[in-house]
C-alpha positions in Angstrom: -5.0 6.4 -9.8 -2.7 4.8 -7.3 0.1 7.4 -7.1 -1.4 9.4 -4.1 -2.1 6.5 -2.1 1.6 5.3 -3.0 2.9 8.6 -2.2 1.0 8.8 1.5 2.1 5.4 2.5 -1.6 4.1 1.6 0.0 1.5 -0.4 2.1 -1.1 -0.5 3.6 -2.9 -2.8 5.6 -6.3 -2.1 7.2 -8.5 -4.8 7.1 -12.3 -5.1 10.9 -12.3 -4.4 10.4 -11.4 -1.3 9.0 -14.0 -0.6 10.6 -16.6 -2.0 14.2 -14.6 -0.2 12.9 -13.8 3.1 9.2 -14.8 4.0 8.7 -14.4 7.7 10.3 -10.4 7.2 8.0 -9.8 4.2 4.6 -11.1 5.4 5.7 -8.8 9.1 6.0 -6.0 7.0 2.7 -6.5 5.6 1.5 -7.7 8.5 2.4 -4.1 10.7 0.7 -2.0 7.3 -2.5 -3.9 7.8 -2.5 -3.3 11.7 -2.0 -7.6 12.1 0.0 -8.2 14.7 3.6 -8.0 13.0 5.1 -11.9 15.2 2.1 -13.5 13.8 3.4 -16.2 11.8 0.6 -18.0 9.7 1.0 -22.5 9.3 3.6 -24.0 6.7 5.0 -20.7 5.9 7.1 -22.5 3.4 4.7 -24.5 1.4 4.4 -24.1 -2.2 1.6 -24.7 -4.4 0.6 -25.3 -7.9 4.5 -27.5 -8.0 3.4 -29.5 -10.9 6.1 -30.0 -13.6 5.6 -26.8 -16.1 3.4 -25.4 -14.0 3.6 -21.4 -14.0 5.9 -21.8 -17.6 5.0 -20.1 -20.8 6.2 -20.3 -23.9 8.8 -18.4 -25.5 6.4 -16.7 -27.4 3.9 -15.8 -24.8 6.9 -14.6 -23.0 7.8 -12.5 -25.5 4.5 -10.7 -26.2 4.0 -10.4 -22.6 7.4 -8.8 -22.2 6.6 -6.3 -25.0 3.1 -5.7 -23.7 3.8 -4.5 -20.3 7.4 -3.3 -20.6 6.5 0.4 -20.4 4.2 -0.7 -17.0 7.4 -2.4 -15.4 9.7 0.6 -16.2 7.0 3.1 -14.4 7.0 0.7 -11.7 10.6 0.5 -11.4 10.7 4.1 -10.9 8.2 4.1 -8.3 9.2 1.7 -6.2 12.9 2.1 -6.4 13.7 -1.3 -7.0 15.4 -2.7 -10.6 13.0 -4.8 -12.0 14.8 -5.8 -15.0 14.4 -9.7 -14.3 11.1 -8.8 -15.5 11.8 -7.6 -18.6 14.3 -10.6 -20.2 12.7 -12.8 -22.6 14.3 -15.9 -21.7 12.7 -17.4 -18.7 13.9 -16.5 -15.6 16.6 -19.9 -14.2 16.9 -20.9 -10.5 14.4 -18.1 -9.2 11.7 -21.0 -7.3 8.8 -18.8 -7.2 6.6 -18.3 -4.3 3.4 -20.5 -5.1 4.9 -22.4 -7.5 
């Protein structure tokens, strides 16, 4: 249902890695598809949330299932946006990565 919009420039799609590697460029980005102006810089750009210990972690098992559930979804994605997603797709938890919003 998205494709067409994808495939005019209706749509954009931005990862949370991004975020976490280069904030200010990603939200401009955004910022010039929405028509916002693109210098507009929003308040403590680099504040996280939800930084409680565990917060954001799953289990192995919930990992796993969730890995299997959408793994066909992250491939098509992958295609479509040109970008490797594989990170996505390990079992093992991800080490080091920060997470925007965590």
């Amino acid at each position: 249902a998205y494709r067409p919009e994808l495939e005019a420039g209706g749509l954009q799609i931005h990862c949370t890695e991004d975020l976490d590697q280069a904030p200010q460029a990603t939200l401009s980005k955004m910022f010039r598809f929405l028509g916002v102006e693109p210098a507009f810089q929003p308040p403590d750009l680099r504040r996280r949330y939800n930084t409680s210990p565990g917060a954001g972690t799953l289990s192995p098992v919930v990992r796993e299932r969730l890995v299997e559930l959408y793994r066909e979804d992250v491939l098509e994605l992958q295609e479509l946006l040109e970008r490797d997603l594989s990170a996505w797709l390990r079992v093992e938890a991800p080490t080091g990565s920060g997470g925007y919003n965590k």
